[in-house]
VEXGU-843438 format. One record per residue (C-alpha): residue in three letters; x, y, z. Coordinates in steps of 0.2 Angstrom, whole numbers, plus 5000, padded with zeros to 4 digits. Example, Ala and Ser with C-alpha at 12.3 -4.5 7.8 and 13.67 -1.06 7.14 Angstrom:
+------+------+------+------+
: type :    X :    Y :    Z :
+------+------+------+------+
:  ALA : 5062 : 4978 : 5039 :
:  SER : 5068 : 4995 : 5036 :
+------+------+------+------+
//
This chain:
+------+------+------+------+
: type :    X :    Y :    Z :
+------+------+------+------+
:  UNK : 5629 : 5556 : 5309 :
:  UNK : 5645 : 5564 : 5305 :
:  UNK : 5653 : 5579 : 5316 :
:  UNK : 5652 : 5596 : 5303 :
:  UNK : 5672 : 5602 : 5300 :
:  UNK : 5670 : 5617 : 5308 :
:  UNK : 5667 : 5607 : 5326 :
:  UNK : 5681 : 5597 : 5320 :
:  UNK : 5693 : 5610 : 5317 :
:  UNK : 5689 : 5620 : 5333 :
:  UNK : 5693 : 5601 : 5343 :
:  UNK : 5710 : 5603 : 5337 :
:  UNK : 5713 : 5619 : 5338 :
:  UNK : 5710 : 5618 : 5357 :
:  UNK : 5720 : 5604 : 5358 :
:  UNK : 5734 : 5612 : 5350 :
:  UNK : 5749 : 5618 : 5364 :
:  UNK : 5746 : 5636 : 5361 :
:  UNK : 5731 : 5640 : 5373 :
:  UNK : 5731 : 5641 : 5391 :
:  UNK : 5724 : 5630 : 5401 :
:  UNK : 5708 : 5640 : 5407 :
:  UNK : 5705 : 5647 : 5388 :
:  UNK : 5706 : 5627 : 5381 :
:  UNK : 5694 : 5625 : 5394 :
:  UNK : 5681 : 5636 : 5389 :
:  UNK : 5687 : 5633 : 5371 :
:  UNK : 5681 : 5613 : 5373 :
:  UNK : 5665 : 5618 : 5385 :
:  UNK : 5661 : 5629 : 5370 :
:  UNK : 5662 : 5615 : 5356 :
:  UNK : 5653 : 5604 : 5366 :
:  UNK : 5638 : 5612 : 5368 :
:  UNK : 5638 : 5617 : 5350 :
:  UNK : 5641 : 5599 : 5347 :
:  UNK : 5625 : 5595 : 5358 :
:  UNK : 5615 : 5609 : 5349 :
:  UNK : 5621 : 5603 : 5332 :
:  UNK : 5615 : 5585 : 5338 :
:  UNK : 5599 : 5590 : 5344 :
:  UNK : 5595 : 5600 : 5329 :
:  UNK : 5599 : 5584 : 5321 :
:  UNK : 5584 : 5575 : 5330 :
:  UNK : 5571 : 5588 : 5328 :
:  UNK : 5566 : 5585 : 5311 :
:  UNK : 5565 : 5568 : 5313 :
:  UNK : 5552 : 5570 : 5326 :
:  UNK : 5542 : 5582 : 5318 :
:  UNK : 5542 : 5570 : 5302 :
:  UNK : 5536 : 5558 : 5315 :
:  UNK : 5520 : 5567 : 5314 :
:  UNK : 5518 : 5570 : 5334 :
:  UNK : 5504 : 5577 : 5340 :
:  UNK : 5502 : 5595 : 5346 :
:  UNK : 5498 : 5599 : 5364 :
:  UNK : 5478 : 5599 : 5360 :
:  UNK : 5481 : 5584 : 5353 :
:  UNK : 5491 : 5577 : 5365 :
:  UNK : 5478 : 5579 : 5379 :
:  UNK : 5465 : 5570 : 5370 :
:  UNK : 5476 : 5555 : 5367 :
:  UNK : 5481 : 5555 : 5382 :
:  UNK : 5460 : 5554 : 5388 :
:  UNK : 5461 : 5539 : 5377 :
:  UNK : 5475 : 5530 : 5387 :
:  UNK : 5466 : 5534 : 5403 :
:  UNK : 5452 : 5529 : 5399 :
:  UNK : 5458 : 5509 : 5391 :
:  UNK : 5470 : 5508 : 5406 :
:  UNK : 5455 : 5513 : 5420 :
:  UNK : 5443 : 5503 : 5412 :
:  UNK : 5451 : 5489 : 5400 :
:  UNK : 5436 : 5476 : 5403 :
:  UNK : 5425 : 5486 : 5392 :
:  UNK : 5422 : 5483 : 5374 :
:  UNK : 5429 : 5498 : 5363 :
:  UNK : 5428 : 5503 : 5346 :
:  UNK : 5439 : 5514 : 5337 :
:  UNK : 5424 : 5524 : 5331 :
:  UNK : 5420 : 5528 : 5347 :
:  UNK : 5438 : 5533 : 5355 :
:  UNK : 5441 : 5543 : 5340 :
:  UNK : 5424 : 5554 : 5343 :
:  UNK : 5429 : 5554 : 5362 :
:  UNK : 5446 : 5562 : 5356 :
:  UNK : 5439 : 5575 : 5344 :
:  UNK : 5448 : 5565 : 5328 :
:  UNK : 5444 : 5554 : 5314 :
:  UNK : 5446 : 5535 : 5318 :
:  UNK : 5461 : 5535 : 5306 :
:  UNK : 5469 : 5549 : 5314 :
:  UNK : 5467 : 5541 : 5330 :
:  UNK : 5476 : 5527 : 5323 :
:  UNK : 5491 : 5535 : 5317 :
:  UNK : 5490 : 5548 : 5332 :
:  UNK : 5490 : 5534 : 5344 :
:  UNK : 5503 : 5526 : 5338 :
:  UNK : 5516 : 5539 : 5333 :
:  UNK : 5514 : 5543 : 5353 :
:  UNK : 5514 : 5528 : 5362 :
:  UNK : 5522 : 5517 : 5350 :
:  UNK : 5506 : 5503 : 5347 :
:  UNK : 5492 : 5503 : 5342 :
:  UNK : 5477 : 5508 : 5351 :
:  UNK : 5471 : 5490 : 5354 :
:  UNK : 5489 : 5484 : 5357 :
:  UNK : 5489 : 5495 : 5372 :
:  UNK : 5471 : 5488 : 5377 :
:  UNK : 5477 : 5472 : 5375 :
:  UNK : 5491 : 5475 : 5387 :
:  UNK : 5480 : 5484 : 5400 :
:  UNK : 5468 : 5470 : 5400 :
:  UNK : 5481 : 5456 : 5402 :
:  UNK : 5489 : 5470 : 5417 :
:  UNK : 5474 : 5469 : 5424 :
:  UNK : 5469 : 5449 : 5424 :
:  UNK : 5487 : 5445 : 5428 :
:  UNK : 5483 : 5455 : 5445 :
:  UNK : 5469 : 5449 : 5447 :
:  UNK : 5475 : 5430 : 5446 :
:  UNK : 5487 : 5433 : 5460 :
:  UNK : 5473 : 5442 : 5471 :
:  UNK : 5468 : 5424 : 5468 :
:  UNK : 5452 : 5425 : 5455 :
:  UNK : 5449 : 5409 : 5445 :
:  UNK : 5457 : 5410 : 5427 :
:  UNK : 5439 : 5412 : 5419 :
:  UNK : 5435 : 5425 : 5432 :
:  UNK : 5451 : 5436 : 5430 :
:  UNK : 5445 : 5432 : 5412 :
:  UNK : 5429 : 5439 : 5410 :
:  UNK : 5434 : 5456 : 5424 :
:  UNK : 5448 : 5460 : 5411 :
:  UNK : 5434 : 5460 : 5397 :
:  UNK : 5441 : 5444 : 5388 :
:  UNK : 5426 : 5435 : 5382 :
:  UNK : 5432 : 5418 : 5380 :
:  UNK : 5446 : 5411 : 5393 :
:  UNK : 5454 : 5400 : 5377 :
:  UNK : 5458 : 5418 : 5369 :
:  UNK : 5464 : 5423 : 5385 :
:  UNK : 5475 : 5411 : 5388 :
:  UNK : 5485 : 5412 : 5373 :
:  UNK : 5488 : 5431 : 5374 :
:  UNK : 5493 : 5429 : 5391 :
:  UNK : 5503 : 5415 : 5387 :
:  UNK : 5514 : 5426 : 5374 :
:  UNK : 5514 : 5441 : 5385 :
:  UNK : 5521 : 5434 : 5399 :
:  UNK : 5528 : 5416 : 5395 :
:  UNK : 5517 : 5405 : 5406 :
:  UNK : 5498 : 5400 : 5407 :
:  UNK : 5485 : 5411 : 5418 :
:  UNK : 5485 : 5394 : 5427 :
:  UNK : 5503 : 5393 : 5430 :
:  UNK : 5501 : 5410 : 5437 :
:  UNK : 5487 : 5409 : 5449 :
:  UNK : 5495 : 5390 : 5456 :
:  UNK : 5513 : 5398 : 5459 :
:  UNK : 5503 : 5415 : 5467 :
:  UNK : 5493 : 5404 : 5479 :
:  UNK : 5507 : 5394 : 5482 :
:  UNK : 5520 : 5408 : 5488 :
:  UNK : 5506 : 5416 : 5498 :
:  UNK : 5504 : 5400 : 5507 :
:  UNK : 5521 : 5401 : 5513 :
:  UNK : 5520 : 5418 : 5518 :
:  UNK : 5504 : 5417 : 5529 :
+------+------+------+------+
//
C-alpha cells in the first residue's frame, strides 16, 4: 500500500530544522500512530470481505473443532457437524474455513494423524494406532501420514522404540 500525502508531508515537516526537539518528538509519535491507524483501517475491510464469523458464530465453530480434535476416530459427516453448529452444511464449509484456514476434514485429517502419530511412539502397532485414530484401512493411512510427516508410521514407531531403548 502506499502512504496517503498528508502522512507524507507531516514526515517532512518534522524533519525540517525548525522544530524543537520535544515538539518533533511528539510531531513523529503523532504520525506514527496515524500511520498505524491508517494501516489498520487498511486491513479491516479486508477481513470483513473475508466473511469471518460473528461471536455466535464463532463459538459454534469453535464446538466443532473441539469436538474433531477430542474425538478424531469418529466417523463424521458434514450434515451432522453443521446441525451441531446451528448452520447449513455449506455454511459450515465456508465458516470453517474462512476461520481456520482448511477445510473441516483437512483439520480432521490432521487430528487424526496427531493422534496415531502419538500413539505410534506410546508404542501401538501401525494397524492399532490406525484403527484408534479412526482410519479404516492402514494402506490409506500410511500414505497420509506419509505426506504429513515425511516418513512411514513404521519408520516412526521403529525409531520411537529405538530411542526409548536407549533411554531406559
Amino acid at each position: 500500500w502506499q502512504v496517503p500525502e498528508f502522512l507524507l508531508s507531516g514526515l517532512r515537516y518534522a524533519q525540517q530544522p525548525g522544530p524543537h526537539a520535544a515538539s518533533r518528538q511528539l510531531m513523529l509519535e503523532g504520525i506514527m500512530l496515524q500511520l498505524l491507524g491508517y494501516a489498520l483501517n487498511l486491513c479491516q475491510p479486508a477481513t470483513q470481505k473475508r466473511g469471518l464469523p460473528v461471536t455466535g458464530e464463532y463459538q459454534r465453530l469453535e464446538l466443532i473443532r473441539r469436538l474433531l480434535e477430542q474425538t478424531p476416530e469418529k466417523a463424521y459427516t458434514l450434515n451432522e457437524l453443521a446441525r451441531r453448529a446451528a448452520m447449513s452444511p455449506s455454511s459450515l464449509r465456508c465458516k470453517f474455513r474462512h476461520a481456520y484456514g482448511c477445510t473441516v476434514f483437512d483439520y480432521l485429517r490432521d487430528c487424526r494423524l496427531a493422534r496415531a502419530r502419538r500413539y505410534l511412539m506410546e508404542g501401538y502397532s501401525v494397524q492399532q494406532a490406525a484403527w484408534m485414530s479412526g482410519y479404516q484401512h492402514a494402506t490409506n493411512f500410511a500414505t497420509a501420514f506419509r505426506r504429513r510427516y515425511g516418513c512411514s508410521p513404521g519408520e516412526l514407531r521403529d525409531a520411537s522404540l529405538t530411542a526409548s531403548r536407549h533411554c531406559a
